[in-house]
Backbone as XML, in Angstrom:
<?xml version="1.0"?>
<chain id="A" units="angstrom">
  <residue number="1" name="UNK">
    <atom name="N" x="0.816" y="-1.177" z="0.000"/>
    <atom name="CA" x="0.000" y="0.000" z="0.000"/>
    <atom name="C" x="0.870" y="1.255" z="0.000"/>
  </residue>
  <residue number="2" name="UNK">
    <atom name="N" x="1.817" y="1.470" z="1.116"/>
    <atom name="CA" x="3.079" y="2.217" z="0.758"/>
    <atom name="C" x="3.443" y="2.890" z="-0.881"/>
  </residue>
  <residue number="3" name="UNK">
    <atom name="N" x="3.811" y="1.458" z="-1.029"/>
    <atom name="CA" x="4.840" y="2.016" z="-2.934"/>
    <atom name="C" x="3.151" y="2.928" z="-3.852"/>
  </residue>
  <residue number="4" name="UNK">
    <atom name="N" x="1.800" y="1.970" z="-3.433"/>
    <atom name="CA" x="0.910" y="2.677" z="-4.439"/>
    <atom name="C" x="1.108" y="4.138" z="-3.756"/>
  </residue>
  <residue number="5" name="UNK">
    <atom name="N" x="0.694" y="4.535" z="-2.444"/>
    <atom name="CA" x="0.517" y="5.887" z="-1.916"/>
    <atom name="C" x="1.647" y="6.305" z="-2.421"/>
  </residue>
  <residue number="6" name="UNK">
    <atom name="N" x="2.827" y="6.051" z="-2.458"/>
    <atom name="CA" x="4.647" y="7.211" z="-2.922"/>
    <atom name="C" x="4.330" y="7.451" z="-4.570"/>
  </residue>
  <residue number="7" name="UNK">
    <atom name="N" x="3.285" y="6.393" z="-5.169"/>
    <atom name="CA" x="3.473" y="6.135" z="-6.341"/>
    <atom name="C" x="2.973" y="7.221" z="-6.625"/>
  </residue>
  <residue number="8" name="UNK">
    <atom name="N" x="1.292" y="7.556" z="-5.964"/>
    <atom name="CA" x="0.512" y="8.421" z="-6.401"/>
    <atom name="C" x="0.850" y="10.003" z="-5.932"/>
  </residue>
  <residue number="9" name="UNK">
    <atom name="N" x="1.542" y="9.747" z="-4.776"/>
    <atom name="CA" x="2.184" y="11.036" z="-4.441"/>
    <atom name="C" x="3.219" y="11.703" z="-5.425"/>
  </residue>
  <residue number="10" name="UNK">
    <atom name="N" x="4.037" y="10.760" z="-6.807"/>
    <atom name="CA" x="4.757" y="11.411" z="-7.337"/>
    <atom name="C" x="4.234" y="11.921" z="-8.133"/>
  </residue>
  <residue number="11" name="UNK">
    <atom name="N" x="2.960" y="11.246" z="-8.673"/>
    <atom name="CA" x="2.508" y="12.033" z="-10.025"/>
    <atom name="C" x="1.688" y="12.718" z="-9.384"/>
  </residue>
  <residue number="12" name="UNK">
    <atom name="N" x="1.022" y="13.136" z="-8.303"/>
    <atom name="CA" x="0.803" y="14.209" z="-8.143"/>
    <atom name="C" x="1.714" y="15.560" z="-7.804"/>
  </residue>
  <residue number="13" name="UNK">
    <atom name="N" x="2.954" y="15.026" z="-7.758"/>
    <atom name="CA" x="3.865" y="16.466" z="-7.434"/>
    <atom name="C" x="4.536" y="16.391" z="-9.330"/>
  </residue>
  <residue number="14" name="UNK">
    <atom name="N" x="3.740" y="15.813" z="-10.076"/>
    <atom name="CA" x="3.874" y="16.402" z="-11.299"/>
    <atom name="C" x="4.799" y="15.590" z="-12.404"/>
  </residue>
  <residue number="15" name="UNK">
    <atom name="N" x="5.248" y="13.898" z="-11.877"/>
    <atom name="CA" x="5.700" y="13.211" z="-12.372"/>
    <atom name="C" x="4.717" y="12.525" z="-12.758"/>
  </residue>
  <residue number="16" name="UNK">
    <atom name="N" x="4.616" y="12.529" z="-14.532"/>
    <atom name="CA" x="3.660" y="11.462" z="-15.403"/>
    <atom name="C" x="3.837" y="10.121" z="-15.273"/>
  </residue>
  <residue number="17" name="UNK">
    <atom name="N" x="4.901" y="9.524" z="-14.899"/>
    <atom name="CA" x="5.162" y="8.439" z="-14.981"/>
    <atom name="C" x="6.687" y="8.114" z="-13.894"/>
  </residue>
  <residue number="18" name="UNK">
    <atom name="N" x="6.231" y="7.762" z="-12.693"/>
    <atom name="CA" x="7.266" y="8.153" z="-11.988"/>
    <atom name="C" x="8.420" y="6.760" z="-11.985"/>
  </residue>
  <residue number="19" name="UNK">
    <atom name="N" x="9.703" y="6.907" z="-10.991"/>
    <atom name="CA" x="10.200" y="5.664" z="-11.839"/>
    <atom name="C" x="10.748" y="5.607" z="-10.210"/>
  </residue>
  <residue number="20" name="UNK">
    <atom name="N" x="11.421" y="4.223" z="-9.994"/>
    <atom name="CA" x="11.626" y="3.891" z="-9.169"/>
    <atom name="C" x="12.608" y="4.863" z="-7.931"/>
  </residue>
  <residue number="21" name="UNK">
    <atom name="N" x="13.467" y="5.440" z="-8.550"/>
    <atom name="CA" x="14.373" y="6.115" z="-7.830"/>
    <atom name="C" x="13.096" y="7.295" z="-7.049"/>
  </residue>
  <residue number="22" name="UNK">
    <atom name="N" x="12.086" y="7.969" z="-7.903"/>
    <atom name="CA" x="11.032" y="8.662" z="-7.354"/>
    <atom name="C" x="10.441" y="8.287" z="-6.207"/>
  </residue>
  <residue number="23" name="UNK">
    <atom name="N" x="10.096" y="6.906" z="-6.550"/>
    <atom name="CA" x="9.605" y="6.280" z="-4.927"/>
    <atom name="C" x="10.050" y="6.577" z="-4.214"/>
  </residue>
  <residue number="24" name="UNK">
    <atom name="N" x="11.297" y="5.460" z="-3.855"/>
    <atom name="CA" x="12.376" y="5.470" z="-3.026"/>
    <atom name="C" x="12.518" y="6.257" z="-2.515"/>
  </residue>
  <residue number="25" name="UNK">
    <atom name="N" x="12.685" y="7.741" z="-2.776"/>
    <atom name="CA" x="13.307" y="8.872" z="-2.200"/>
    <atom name="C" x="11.924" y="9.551" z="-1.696"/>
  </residue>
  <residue number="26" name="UNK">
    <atom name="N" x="10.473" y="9.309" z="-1.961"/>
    <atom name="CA" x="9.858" y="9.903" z="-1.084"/>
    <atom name="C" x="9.616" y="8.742" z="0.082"/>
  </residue>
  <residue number="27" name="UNK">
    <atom name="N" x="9.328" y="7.324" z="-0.113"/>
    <atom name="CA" x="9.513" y="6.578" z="1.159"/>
    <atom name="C" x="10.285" y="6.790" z="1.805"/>
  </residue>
  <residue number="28" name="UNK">
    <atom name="N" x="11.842" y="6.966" z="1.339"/>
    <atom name="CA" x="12.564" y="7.392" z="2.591"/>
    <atom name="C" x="12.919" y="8.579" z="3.469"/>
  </residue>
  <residue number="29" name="UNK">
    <atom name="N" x="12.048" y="9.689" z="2.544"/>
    <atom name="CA" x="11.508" y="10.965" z="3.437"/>
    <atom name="C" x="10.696" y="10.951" z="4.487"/>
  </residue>
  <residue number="30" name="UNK">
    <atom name="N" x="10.061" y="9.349" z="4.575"/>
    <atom name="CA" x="9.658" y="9.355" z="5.876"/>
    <atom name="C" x="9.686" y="8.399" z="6.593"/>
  </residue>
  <residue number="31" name="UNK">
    <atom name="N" x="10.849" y="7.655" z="6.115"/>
    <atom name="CA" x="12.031" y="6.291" z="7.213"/>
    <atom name="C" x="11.210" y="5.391" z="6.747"/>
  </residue>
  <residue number="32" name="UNK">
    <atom name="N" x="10.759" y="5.074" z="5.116"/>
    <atom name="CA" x="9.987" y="3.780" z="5.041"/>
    <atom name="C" x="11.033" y="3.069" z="4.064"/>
  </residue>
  <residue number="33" name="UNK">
    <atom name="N" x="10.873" y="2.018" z="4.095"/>
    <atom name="CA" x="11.472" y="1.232" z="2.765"/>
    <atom name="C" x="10.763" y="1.049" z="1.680"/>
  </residue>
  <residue number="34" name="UNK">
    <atom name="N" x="10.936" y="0.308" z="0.563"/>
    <atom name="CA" x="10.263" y="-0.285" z="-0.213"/>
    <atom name="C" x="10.913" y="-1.658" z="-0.617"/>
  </residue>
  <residue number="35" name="UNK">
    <atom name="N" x="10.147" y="-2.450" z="-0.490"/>
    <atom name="CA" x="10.444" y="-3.712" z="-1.308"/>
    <atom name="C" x="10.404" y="-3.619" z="-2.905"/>
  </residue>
  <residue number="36" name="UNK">
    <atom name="N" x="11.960" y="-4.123" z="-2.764"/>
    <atom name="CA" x="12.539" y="-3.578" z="-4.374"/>
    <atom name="C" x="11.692" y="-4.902" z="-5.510"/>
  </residue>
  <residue number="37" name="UNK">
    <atom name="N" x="11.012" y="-5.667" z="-5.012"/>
    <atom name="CA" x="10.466" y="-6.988" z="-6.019"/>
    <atom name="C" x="8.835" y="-6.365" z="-6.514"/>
  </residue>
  <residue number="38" name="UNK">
    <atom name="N" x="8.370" y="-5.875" z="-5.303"/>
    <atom name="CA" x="7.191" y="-5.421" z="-5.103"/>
    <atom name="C" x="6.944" y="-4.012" z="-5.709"/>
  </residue>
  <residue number="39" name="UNK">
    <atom name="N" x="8.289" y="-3.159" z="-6.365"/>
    <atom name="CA" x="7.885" y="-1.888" z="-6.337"/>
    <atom name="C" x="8.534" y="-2.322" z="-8.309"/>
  </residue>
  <residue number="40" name="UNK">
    <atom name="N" x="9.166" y="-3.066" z="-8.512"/>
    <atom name="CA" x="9.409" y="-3.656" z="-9.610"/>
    <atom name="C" x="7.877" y="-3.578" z="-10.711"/>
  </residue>
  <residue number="41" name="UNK">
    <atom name="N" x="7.322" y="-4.729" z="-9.507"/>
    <atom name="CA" x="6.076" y="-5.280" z="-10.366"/>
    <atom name="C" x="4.961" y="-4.343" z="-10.471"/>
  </residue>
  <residue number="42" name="UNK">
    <atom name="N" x="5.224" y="-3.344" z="-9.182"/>
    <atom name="CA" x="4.078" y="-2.468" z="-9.436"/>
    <atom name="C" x="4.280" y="-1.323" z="-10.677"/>
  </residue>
  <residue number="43" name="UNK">
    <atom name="N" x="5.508" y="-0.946" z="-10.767"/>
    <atom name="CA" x="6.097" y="-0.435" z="-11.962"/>
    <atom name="C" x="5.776" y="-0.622" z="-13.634"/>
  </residue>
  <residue number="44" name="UNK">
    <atom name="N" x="6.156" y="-1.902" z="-13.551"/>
    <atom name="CA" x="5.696" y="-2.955" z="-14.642"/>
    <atom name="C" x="4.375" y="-3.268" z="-14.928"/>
  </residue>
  <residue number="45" name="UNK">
    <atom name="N" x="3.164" y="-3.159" z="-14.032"/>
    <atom name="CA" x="1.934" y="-3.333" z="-14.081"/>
    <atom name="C" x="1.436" y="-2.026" z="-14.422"/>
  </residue>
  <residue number="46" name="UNK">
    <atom name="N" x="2.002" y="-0.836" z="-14.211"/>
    <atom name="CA" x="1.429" y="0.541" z="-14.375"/>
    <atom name="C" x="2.108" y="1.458" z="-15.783"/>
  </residue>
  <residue number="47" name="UNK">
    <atom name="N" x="3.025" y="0.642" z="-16.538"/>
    <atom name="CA" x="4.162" y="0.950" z="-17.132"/>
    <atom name="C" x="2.815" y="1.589" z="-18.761"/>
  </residue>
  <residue number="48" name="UNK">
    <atom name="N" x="3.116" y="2.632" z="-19.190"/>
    <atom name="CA" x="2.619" y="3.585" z="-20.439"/>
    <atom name="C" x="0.732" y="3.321" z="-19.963"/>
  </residue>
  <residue number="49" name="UNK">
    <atom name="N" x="0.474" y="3.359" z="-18.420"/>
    <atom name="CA" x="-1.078" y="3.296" z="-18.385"/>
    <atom name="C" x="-1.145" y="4.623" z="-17.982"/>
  </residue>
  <residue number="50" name="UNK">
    <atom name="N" x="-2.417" y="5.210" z="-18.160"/>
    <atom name="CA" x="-2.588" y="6.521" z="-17.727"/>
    <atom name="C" x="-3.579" y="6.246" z="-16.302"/>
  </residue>
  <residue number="51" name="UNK">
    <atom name="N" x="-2.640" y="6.933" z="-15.136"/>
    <atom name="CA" x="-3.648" y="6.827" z="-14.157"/>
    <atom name="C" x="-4.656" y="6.607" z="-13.435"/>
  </residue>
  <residue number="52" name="UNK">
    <atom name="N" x="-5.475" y="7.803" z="-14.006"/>
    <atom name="CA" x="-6.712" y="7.996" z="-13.824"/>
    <atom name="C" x="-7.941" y="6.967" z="-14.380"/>
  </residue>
  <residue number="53" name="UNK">
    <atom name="N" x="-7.368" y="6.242" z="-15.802"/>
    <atom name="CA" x="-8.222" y="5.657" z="-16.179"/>
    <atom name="C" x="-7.600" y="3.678" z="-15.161"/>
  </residue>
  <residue number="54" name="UNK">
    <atom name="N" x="-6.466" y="4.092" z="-14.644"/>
    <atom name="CA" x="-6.072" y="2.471" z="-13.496"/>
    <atom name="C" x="-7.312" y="2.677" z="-12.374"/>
  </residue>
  <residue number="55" name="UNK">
    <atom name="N" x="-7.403" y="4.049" z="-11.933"/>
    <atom name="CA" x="-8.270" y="4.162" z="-10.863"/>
    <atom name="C" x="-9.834" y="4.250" z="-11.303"/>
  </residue>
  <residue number="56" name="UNK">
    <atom name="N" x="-9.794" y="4.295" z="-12.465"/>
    <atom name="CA" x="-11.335" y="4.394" z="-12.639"/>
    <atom name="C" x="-11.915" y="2.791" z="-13.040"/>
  </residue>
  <residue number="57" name="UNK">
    <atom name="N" x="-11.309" y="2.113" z="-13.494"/>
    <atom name="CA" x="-11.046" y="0.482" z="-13.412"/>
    <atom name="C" x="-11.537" y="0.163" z="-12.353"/>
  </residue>
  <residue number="58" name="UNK">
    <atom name="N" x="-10.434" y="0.720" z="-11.526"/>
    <atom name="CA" x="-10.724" y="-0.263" z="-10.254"/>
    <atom name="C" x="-11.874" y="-0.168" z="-9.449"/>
  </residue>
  <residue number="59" name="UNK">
    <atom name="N" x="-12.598" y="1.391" z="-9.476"/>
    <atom name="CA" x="-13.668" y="1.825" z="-8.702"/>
    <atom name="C" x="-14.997" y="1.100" z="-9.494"/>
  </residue>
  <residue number="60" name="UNK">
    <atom name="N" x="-14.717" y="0.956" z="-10.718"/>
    <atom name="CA" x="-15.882" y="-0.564" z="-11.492"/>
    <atom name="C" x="-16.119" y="-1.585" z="-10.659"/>
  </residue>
  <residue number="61" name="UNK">
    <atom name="N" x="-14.416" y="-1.810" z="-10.398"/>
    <atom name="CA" x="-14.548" y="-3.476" z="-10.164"/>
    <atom name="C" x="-14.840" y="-3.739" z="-8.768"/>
  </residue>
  <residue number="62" name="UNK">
    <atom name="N" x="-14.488" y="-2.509" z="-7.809"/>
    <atom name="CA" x="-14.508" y="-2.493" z="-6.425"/>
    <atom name="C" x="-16.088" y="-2.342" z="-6.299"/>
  </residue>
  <residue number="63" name="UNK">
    <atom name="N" x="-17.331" y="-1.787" z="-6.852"/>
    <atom name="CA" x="-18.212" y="-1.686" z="-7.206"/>
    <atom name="C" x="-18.866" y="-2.955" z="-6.608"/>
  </residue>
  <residue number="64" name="UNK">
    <atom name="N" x="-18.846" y="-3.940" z="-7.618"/>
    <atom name="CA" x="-19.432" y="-4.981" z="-7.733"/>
    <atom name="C" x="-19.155" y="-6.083" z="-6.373"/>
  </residue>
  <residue number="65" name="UNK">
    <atom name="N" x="-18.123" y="-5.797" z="-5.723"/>
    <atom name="CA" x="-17.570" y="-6.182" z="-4.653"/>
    <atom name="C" x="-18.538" y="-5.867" z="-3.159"/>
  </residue>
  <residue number="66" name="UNK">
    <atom name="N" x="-18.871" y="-7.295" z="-2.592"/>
    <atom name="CA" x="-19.949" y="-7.309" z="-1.045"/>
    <atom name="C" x="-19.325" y="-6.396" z="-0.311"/>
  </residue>
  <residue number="67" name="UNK">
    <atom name="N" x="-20.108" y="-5.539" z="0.256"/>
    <atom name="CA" x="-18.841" y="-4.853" z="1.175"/>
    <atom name="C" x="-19.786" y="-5.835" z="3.045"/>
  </residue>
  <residue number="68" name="UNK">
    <atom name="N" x="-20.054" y="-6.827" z="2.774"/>
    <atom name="CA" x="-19.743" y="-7.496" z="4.435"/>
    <atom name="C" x="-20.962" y="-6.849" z="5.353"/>
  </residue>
  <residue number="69" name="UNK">
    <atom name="N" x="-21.098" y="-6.246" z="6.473"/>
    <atom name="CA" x="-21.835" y="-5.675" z="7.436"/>
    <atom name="C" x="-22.623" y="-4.673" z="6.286"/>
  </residue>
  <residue number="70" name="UNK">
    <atom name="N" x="-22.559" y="-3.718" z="5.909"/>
    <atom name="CA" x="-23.407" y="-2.982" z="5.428"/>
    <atom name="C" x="-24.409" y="-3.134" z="4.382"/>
  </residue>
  <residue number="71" name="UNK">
    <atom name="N" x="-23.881" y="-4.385" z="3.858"/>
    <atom name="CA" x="-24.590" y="-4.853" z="2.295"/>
    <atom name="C" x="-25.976" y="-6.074" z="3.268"/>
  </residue>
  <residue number="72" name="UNK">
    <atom name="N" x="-25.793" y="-5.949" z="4.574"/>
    <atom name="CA" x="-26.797" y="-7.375" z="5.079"/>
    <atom name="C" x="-27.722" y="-6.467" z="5.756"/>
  </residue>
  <residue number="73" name="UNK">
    <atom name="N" x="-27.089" y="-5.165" z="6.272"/>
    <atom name="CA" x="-28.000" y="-3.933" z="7.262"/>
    <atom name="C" x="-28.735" y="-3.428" z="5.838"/>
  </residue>
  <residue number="74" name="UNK">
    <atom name="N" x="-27.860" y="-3.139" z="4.924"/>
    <atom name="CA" x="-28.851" y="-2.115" z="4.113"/>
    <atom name="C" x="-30.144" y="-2.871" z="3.667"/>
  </residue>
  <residue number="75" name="UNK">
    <atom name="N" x="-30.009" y="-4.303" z="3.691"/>
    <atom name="CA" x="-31.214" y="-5.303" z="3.261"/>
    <atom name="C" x="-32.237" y="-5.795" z="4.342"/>
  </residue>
  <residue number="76" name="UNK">
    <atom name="N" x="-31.819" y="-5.902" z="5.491"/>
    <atom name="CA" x="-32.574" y="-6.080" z="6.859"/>
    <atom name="C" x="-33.756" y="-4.968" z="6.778"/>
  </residue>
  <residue number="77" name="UNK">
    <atom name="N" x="-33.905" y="-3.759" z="6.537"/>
    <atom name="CA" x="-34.624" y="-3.506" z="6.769"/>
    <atom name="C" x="-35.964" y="-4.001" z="5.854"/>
  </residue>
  <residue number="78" name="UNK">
    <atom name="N" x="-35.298" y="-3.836" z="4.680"/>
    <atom name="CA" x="-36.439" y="-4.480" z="3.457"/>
    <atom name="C" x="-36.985" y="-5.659" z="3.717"/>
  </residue>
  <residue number="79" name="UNK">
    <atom name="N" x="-36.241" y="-6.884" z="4.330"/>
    <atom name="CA" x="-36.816" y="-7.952" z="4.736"/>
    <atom name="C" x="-37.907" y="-7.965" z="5.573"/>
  </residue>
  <residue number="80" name="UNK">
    <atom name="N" x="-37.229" y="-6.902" z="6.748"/>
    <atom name="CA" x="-37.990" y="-6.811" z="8.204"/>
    <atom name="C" x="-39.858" y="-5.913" z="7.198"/>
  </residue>
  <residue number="81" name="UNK">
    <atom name="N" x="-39.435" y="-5.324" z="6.701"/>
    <atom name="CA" x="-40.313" y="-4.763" z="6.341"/>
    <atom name="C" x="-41.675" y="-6.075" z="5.401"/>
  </residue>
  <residue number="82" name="UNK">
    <atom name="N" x="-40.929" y="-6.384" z="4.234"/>
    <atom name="CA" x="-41.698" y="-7.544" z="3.475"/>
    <atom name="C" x="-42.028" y="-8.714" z="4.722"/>
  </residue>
  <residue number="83" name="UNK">
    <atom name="N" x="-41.634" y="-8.841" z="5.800"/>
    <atom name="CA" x="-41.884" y="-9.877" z="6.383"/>
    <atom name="C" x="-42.856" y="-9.675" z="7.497"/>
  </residue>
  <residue number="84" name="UNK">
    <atom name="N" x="-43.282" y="-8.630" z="7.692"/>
    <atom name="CA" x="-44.772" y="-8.125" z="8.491"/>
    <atom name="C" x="-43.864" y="-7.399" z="10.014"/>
  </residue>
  <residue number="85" name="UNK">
    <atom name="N" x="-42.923" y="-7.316" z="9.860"/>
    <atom name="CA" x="-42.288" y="-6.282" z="11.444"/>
    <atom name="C" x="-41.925" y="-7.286" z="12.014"/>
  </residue>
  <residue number="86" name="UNK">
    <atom name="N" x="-40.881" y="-8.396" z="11.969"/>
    <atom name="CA" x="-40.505" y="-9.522" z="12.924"/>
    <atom name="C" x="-39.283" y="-8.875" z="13.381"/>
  </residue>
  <residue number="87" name="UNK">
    <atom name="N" x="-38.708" y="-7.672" z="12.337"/>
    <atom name="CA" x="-37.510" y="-7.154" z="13.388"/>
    <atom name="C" x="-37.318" y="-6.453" z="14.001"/>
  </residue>
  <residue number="88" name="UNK">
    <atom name="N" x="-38.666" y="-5.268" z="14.135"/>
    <atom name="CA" x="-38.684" y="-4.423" z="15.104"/>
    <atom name="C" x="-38.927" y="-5.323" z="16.429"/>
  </residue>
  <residue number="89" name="UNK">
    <atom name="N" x="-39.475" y="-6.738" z="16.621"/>
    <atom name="CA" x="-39.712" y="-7.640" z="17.908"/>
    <atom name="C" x="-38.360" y="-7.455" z="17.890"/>
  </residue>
  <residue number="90" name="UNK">
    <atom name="N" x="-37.588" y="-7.836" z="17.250"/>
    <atom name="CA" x="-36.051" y="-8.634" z="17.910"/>
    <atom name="C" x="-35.528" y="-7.571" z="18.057"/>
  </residue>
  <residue number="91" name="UNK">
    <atom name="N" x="-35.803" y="-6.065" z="18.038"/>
    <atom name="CA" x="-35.174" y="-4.969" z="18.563"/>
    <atom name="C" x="-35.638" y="-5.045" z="19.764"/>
  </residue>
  <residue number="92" name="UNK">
    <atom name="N" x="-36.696" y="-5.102" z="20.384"/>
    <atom name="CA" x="-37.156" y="-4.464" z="21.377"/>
    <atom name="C" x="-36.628" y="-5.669" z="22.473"/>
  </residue>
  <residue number="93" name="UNK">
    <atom name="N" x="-36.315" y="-6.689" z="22.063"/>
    <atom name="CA" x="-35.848" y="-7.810" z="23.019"/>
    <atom name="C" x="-34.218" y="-7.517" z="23.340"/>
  </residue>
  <residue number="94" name="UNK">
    <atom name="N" x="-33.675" y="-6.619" z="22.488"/>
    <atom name="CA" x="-32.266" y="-6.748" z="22.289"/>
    <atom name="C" x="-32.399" y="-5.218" z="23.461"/>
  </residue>
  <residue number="95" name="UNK">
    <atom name="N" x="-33.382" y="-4.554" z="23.721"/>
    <atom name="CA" x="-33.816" y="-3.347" z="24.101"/>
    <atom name="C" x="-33.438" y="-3.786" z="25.912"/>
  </residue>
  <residue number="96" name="UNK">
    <atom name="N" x="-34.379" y="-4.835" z="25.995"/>
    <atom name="CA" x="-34.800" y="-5.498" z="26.936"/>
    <atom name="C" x="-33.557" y="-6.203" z="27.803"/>
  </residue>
  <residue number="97" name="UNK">
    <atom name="N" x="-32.869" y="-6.459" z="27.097"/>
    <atom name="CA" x="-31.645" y="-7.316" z="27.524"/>
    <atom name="C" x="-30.544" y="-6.355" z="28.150"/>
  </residue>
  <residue number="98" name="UNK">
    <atom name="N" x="-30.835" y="-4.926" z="27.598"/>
    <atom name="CA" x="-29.469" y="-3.925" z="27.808"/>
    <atom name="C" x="-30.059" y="-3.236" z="29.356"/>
  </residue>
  <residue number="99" name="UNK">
    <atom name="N" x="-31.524" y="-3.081" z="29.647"/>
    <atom name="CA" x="-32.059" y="-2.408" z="30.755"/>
    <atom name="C" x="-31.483" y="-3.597" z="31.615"/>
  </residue>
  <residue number="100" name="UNK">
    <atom name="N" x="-31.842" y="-4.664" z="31.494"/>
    <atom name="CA" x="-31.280" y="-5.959" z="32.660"/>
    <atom name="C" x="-29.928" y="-5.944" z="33.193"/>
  </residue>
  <residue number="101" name="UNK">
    <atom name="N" x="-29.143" y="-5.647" z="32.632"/>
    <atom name="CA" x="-27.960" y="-5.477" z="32.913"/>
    <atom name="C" x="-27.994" y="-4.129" z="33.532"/>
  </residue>
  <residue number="102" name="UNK">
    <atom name="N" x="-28.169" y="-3.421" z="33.557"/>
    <atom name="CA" x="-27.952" y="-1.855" z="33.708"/>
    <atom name="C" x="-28.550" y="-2.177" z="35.122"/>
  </residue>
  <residue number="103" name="UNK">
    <atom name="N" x="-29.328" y="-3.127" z="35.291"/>
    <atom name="CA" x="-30.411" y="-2.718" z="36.625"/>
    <atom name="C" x="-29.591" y="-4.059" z="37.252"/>
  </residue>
  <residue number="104" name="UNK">
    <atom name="N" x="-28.964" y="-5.205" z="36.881"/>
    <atom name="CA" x="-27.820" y="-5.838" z="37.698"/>
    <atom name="C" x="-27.059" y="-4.744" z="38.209"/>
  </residue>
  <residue number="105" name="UNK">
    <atom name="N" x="-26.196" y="-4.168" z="37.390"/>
    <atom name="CA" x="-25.128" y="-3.463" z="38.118"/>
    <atom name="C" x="-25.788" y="-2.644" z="39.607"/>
  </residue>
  <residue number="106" name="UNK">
    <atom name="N" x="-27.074" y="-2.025" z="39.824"/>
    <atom name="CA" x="-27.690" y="-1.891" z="40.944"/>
    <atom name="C" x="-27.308" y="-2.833" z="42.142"/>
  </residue>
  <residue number="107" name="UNK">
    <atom name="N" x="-27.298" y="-4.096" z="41.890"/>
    <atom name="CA" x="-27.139" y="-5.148" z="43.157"/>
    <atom name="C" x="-25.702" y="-5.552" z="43.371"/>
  </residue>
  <residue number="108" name="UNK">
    <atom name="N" x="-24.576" y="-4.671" z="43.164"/>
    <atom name="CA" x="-23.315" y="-4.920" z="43.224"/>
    <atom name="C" x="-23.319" y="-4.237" z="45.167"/>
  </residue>
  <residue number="109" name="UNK">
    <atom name="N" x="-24.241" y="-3.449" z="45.393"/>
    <atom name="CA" x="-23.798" y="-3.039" z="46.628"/>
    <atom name="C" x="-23.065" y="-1.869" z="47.159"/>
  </residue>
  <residue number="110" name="UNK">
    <atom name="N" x="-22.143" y="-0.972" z="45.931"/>
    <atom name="CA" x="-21.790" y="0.011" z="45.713"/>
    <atom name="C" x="-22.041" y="0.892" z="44.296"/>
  </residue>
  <residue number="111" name="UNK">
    <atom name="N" x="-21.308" y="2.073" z="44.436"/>
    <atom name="CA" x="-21.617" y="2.888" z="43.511"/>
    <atom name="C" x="-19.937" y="3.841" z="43.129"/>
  </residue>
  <residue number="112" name="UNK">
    <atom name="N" x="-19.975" y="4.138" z="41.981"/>
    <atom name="CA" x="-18.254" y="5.223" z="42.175"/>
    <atom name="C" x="-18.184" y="6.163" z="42.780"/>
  </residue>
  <residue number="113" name="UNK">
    <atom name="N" x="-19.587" y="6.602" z="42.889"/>
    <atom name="CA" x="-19.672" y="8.195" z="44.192"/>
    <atom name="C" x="-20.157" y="7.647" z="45.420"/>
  </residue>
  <residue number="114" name="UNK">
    <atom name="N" x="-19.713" y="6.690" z="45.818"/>
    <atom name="CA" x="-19.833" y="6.263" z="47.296"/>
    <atom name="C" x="-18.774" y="7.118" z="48.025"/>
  </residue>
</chain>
């Protein structure tokens, strides 16, 4: 992630096509290395491409990609909804469970402003 960020940092300080020695010397403006195999291939993979159109690629392909927790919340509600309100119940139980505890800590016998 490094070599891409030095990468993109050179052509934004105005190098079209930056080359290895470019890296290098801004990673080590701030005590990083680069792996010379890794900054090779990334070189070679980016070699007469124009930028903007590598990053606009990728924001396609990243697109189509689950993003995990948010892609199952953004659908829960639609379910909860098509399914007659079964998840506003399992809120109010999850509701229910957090007052219980809150009202345990009561029977500990003390308090922090004792």
């Amino acid at each position: 992630m490094k070599l891409i960020a030095a990468y993109l940092l050179a052509h934004l300080g105005g190098k079209s096509s930056p080359t290895a020695a470019d890296i290098n010397s801004i990673l080590e403006s701030v005590g990083a290395e680069a792996d010379s195999g890794r900054l090779e291939s990334l070189l070679a993979e980016l070699k007469d491409k124009d930028i903007t159109e590598v990053i606009a690629s990728g924001r396609e392909k990243f697109a189509s990609v689950p993003s995990g927790g948010a892609a199952i919340a953004g659908g829960a509600p639609v379910a909860a909804a098509a399914s007659g309100g079964v998840a506003p119940a399992a809120e109010s139980k999850k509701e229910e469970k957090v007052e219980e505890k809150e009202e345990s800590d009561d029977d500990m016998g003390f308090s922090l402003f004792d």
